[in-house]
DONU-286199 format. One record per residue: residue in three letters; x, y, z of N, C-alpha, C in turn. Coordinates in steps of 0.05 Angstrom, whole numbers, plus 32768, in hexadecimal, padded with zeros to 4 digits. Example, Ala and Ser with C-alpha at 12.3 -4.5 7.8 and 13.67 -1.06 7.14 Angstrom:
<kevos>
ALA81087F8E809C80F67FA6809C81087FBE809C/SER81017FD3808E81117FEB808F81028001809D/
</kevos>
This chain:
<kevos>
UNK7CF581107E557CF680FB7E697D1180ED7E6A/UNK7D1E80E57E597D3B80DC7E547D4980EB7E67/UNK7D4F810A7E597D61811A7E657D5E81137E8D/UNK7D4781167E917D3F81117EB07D4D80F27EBA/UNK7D4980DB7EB27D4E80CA7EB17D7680C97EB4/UNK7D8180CE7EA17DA180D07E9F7DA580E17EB1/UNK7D9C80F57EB97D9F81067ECD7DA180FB7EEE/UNK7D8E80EA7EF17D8980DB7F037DA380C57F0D/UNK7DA180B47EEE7DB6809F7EEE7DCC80AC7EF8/UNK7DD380C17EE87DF680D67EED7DFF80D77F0C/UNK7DD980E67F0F7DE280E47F2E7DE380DA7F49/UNK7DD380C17F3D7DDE80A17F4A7DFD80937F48/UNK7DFE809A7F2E7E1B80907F307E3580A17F37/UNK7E3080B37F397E4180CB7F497E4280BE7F67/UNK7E3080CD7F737E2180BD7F8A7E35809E7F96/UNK7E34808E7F827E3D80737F897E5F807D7F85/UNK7E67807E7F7A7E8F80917F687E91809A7F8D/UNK7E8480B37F927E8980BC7FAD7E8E80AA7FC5/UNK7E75809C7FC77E7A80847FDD7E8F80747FD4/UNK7E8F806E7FC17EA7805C7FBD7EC980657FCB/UNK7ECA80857FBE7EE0808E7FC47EE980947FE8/UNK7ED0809A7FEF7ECD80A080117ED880848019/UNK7ECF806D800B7ED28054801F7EF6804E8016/UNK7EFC80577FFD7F1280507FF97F2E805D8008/UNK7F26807A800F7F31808980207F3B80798043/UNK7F1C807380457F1D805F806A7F2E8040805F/UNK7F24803E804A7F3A8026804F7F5680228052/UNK7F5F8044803E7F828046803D7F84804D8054/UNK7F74805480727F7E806480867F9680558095/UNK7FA78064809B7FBF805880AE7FBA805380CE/UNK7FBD803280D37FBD802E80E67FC9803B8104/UNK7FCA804981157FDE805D81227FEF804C8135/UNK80068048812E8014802D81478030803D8148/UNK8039803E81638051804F815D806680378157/UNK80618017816480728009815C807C80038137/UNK806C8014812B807280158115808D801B80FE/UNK80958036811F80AA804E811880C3803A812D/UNK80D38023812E80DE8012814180F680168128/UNK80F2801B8114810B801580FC8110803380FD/UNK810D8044810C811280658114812B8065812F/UNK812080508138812E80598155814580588155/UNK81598051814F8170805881468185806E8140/UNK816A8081812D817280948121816980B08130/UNK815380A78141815380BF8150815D80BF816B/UNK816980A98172817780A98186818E80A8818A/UNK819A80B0817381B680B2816D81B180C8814E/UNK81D080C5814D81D380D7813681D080CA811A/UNK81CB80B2811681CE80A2810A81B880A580EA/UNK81B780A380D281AC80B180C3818E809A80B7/UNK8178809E80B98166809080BA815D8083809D/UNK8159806A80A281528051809181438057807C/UNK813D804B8066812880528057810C80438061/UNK81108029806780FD8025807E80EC803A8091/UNK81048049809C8100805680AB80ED806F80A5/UNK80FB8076809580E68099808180D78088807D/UNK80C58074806C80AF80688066809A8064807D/UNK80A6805E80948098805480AF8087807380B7/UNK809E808880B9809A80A180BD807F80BA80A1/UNK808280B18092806D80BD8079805E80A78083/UNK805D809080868040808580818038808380A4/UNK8042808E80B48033809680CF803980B180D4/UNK803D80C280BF803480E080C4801F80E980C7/UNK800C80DE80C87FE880EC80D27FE380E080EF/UNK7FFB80C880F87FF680C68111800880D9812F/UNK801A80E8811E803680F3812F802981098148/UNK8013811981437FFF81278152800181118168/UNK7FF0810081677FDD80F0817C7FF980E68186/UNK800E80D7817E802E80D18187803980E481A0/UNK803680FD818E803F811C81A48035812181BA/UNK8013811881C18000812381D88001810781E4/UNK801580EE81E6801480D381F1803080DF81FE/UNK803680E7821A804A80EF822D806580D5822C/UNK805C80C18228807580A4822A807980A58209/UNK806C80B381F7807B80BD81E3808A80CD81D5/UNK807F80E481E2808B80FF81DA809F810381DC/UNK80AC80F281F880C580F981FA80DC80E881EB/UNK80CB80DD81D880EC80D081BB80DD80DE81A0/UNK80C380EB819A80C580F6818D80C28118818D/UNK80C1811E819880C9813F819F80E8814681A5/UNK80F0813A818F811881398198812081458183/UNK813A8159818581418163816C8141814C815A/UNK814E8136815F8158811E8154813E811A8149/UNK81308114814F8112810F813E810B81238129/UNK811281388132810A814C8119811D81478108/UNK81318147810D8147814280F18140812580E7/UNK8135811580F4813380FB80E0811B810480CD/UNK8102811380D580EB811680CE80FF812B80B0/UNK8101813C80B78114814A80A2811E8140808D/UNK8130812780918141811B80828128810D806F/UNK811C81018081810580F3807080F18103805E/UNK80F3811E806580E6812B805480C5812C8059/UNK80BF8122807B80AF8127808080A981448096/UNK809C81548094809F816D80AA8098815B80B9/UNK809D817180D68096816F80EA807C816F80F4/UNK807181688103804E817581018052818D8116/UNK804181998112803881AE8122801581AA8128/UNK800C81A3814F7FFF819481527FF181AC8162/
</kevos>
């Protein structure tokens, strides 16, 4: 009866570890704002070599650069060579969407 019992508990508390981690996941999620990437513009609109600001802005809105690309009043400052070389520099790829 024990063994059944700890068995149970284990897998209650697994159970709870999981949800925990799921909720911790949605909470780190990145807000998607392109005004985010404003310490970029500079660098992709010129030759000019991009901020550390800037790479940080760019890694921490790389899960949004998709939805950025299929927004037409955006695409056209980030679909620029100039954009890819900042994304480069920063050491973030490019997406492929």
């Amino acid at each position: 009866m024990k063994k059944a019992s700890f068995t149970a508990a284990f897998s209650a508390a697994a159970v709870v570890v999981l949800l925990l981690l799921a909720e911790a996941k949605v909470s780190m999620a990145v807000t998607c704002s392109p005004t985010q990437l404003s310490s970029c513009v500079s660098a992709i609109t010129s030759s000019s070599p991009p901020s550390k600001l800037c790479c940080s802005k760019i890694k921490e809105q790389k899960p949004c650069l998709c939805q950025y690309l299929k927004n037409p009043n955006l695409k056209k400052f980030i679909n620029t060579p100039n954009a890819r070389k900042v994304a480069s520099t920063c050491g973030t790829p490019f997406p492929k969407c």
